[in-house]
C-alpha positions as CSV (number, residue, x, y, z in Angstrom):
1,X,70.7,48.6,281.4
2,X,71.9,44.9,282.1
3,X,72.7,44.5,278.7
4,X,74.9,47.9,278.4
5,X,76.2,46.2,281.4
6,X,77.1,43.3,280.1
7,X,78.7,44.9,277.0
8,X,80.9,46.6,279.0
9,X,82.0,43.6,281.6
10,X,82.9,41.7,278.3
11,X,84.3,44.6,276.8
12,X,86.9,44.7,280.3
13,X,87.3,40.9,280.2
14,X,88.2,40.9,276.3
15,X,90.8,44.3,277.0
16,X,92.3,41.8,280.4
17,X,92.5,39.1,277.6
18,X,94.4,40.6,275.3
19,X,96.7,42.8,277.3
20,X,97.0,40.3,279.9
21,X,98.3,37.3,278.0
22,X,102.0,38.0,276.5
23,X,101.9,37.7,272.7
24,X,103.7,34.3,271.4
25,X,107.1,35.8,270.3
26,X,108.4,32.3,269.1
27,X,105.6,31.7,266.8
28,X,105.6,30.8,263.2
29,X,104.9,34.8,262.1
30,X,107.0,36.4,264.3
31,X,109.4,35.8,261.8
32,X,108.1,39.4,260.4
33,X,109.8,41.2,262.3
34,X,113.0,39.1,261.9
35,X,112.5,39.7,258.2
36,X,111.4,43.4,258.6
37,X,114.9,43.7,260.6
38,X,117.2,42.3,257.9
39,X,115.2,44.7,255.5
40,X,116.1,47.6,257.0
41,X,119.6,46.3,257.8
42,X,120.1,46.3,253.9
43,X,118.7,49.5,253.2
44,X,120.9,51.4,255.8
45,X,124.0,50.1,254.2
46,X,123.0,52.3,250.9
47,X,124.1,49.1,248.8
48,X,122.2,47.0,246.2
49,X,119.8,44.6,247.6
50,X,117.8,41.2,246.1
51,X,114.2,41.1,248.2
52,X,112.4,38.1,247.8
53,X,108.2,38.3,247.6
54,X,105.7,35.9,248.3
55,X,103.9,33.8,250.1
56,X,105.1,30.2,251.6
57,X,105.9,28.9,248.6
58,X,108.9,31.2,248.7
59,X,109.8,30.7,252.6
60,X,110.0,27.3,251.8
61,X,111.4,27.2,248.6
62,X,114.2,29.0,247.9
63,X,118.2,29.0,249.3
64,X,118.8,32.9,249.4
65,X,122.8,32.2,249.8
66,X,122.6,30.6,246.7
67,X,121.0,33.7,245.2
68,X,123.5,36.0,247.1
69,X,126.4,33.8,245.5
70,X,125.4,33.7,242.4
71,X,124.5,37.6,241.5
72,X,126.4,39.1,244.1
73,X,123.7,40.9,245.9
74,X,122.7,40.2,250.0
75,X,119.5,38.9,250.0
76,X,116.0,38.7,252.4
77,X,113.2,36.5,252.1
78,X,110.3,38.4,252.9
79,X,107.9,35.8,252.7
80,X,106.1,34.1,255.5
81,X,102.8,33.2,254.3
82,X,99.7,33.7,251.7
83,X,97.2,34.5,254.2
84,X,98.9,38.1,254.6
85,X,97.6,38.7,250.7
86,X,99.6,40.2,248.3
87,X,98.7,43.9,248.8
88,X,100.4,43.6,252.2
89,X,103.5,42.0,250.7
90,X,103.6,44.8,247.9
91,X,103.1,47.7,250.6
92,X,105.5,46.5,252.8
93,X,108.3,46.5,250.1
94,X,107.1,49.5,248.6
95,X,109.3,52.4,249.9
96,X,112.2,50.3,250.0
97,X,113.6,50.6,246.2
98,X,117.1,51.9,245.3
99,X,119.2,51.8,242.4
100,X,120.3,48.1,240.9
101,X,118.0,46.7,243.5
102,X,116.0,43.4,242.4
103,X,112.8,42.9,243.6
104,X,111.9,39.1,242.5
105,X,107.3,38.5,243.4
106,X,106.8,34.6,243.0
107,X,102.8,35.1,244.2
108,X,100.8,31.6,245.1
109,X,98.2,31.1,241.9
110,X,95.4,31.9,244.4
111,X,97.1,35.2,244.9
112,X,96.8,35.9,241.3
113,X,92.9,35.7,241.6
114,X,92.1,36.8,244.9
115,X,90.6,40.9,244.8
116,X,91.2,42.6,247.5
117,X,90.3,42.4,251.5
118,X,90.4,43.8,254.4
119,X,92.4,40.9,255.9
120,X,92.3,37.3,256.8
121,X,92.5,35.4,260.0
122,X,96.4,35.0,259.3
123,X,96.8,38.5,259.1
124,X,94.7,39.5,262.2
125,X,96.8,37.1,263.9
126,X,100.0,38.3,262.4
127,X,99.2,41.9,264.2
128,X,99.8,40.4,267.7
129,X,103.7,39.7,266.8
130,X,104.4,42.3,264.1
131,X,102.0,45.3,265.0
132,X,103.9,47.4,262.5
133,X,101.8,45.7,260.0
134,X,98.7,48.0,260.4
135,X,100.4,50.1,258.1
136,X,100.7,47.2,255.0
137,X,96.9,46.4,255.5
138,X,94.1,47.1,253.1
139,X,92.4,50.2,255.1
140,X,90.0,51.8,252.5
141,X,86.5,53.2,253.1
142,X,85.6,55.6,256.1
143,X,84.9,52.1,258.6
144,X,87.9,50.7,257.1
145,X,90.8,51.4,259.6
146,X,88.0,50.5,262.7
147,X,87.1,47.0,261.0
148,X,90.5,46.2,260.6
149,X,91.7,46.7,264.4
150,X,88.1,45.2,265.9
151,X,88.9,42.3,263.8
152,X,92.3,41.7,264.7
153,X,91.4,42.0,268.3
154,X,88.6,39.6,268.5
155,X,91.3,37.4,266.4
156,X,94.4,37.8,269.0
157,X,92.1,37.2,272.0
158,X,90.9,33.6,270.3
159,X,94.3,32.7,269.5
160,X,95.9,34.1,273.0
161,X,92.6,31.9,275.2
162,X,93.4,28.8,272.7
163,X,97.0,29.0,273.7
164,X,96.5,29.6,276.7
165,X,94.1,26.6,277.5
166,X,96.8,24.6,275.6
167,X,99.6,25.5,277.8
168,X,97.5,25.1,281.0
169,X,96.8,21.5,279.5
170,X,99.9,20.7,278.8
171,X,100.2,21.0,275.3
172,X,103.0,21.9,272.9
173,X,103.0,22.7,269.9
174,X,104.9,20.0,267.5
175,X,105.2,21.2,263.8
176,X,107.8,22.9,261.4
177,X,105.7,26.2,261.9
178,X,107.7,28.1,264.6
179,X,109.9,31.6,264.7
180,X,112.9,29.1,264.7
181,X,112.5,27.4,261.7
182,X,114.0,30.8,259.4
183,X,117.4,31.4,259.3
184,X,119.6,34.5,258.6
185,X,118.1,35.6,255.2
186,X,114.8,34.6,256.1
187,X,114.7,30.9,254.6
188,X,113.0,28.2,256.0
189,X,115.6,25.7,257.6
190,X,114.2,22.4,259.9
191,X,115.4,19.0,259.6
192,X,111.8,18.0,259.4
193,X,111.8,19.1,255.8
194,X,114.1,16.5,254.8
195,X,111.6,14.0,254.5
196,X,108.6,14.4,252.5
197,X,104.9,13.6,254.0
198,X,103.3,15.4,251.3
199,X,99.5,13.4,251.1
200,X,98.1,15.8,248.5
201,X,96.6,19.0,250.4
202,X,93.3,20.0,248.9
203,X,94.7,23.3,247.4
204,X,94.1,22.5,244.0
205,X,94.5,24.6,240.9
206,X,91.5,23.3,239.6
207,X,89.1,25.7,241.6
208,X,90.6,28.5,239.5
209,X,89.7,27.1,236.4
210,X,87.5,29.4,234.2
211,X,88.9,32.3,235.6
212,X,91.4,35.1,235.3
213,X,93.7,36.9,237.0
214,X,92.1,39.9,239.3
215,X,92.4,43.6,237.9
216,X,94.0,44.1,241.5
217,X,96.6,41.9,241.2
218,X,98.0,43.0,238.2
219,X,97.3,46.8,239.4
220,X,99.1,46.3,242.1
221,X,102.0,44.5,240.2
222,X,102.3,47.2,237.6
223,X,102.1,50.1,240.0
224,X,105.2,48.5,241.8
225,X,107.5,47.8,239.3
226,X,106.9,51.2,237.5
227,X,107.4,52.8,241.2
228,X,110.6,50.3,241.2
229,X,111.7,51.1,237.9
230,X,111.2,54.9,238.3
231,X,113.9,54.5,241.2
232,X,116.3,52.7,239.2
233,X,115.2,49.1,240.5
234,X,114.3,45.9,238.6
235,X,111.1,44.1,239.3
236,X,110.7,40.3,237.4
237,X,107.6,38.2,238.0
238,X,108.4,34.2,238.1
239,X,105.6,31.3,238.9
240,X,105.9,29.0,241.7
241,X,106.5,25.7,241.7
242,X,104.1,23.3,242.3
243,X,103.3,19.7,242.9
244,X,102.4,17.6,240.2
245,X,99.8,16.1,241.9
246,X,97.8,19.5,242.3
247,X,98.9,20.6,238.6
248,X,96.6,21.5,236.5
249,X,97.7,22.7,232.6
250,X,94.6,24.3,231.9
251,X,95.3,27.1,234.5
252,X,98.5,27.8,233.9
253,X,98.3,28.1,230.8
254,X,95.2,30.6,230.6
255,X,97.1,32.4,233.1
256,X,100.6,32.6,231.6
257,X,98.9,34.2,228.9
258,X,96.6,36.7,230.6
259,X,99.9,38.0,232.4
260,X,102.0,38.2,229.0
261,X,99.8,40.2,227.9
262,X,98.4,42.6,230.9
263,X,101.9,42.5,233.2
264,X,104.2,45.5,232.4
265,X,106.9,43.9,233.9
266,X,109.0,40.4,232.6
267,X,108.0,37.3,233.2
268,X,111.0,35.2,233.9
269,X,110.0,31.6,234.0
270,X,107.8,28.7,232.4
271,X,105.1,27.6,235.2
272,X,105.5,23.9,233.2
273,X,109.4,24.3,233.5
274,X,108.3,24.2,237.9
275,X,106.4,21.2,238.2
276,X,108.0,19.1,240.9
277,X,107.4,15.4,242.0
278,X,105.4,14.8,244.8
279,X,108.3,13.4,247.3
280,X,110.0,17.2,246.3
281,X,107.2,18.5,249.0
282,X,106.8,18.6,252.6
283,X,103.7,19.0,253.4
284,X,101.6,21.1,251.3
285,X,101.8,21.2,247.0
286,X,103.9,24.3,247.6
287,X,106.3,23.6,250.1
288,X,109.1,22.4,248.9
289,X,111.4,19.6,250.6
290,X,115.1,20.6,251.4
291,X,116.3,18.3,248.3
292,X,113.1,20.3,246.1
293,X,114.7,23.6,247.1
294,X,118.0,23.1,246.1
295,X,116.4,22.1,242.8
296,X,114.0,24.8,242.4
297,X,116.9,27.4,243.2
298,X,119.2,26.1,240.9
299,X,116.4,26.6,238.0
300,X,115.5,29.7,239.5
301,X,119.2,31.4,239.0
302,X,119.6,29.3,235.5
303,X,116.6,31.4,234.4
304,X,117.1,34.3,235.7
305,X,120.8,35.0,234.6
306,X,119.0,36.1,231.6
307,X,117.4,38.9,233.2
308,X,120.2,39.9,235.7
309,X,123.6,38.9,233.8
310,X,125.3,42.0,232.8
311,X,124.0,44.0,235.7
């Protein structure tokens, strides 16, 4: 009896918790629904849209005005960060094709090998700012849907009492990692990333050697550019760029081939051809400096006006 009791006093204090404590609309991934709203902006207008795909390495990395410029269609940058995985990403762009839309998927390498999940701690926590995201979420099995939402909960209620304590402390949170950092199209813009203080994050290829690309991944890439292409879309696949300190030849190469041969889809870049200096980073060996995304988006439309010119 005092333990049923128990249950449920922490069951009351947990439900207080979260309901209680307003959700932290400023923070880094409330950008979703920023991005989710330019989305849905373009595909009222009934006119040809570029949608970017990816994790940070494409919030960071890319200048989507460039991209608008230079093939004439608007653009959004749907990416935010890895931790969502890539079957959200691909779910959450998946009714959204139209004719002479291009769809361009620039995955993180640890996206190429990871199978799939029911979710991370960065998507639990995504959930509290963009609840819409249930619906992008990995959900199979008969417990699936109920292991999801416990999950997320006991995940909001952490991060709601840490920022809580923090505020009551007086704390603030001092980092490039905030709603505000994305601008219209859903790039990342802070004056902090005009200086590098890259210091060689411990995300190295390496761990990836000896192994191939999952059967998910390239499921879930081939079902969505066939779905794409069956609506008169384009799909392309490029690598990201990464720094040279975390580079590893090795990988890339067994996995440039793998992909060749098992995508259905075009590949549109070298992975060697995106192998930036160090000071090209900010922090991590995928986020690019301001000066490493100008360069990365230059040879991003260079190599893609092969794919796209004539469209």
């Amino acid at each position: 009896m005092r333990v049923l009791a128990f249950s449920a006093l922490v069951g009351l204090v947990s439900a207080a918790l979260f309901l209680g404590i307003p959700d932290n609309q400023k923070a880094y991934l409330a950008a979703l629904q920023d991005k989710q709203a330019r989305l849905d902006s373009l595909q009222a207008s009934g006119k040809p849209k570029m949608v970017l795909i990816g994790g940070s390495n494409v919030a960071f990395g890319l200048n989507s005005r460039k991209l608008e410029q230079a093939f004439g269609l608007p653009v959004v940058n749907m990416a935010t960060h890895a931790g969502l995985r890539y079957e959200y990403m691909i779910r959450q762009v998946s009714e959204y094709p139209r004719p002479s839309d291009v769809y361009l998927i620039f995955p993180e390498y640890s996206q190429m090998y990871e199978p799939l999940s029911v979710g991370t701690p960065i998507l639990y926590q995504s959930l509290e700012v963009f609840p819409q995201g249930y619906a992008y979420c990995n959900q199979d099995g008969l417990l699936g849907p109920v292991k999801l939402r416990a999950n997320a909960f006991v995940e909001i209620i952490q991060l709601k009492v840490k920022r809580s304590l923090g505020r009551a402390m007086g704390m603030t949170e001092k980092n490039a990692y905030q709603r505000s950092v994305f601008d219209h199209y859903g790039d990342i813009w802070t004056p902090m990333t005009l200086k590098s203080r890259y210091k060689q994050d411990d995300k190295h290829m390496q761990k990836d050697r000896g192994l191939l690309p999952s059967e998910d991944f390239v499921r879930l890439t081939n079902d969505f550019a066939e779905q794409a292409k069956a609506q008169g879309a384009t799909v392309l696949f490029l690598f990201p760029a990464v720094a040279e300190a975390k580079w590893d030849l090795e990988v890339a190469r067994v996995t440039e081939k793998f992909l060749k041969e098992e995508l259905r889809l075009p590949i549109v870049n070298d992975p060697a051809d995106y192998v930036f200096a160090n000071e090209l980073f900010f922090d991590t060996k995928y986020h690019t400096t301001q000066q490493g995304r100008e360069i990365r988006t230059d040879q991003t439309i260079a190599d893609l006006e092969n794919f796209l010119s004539g469209r």
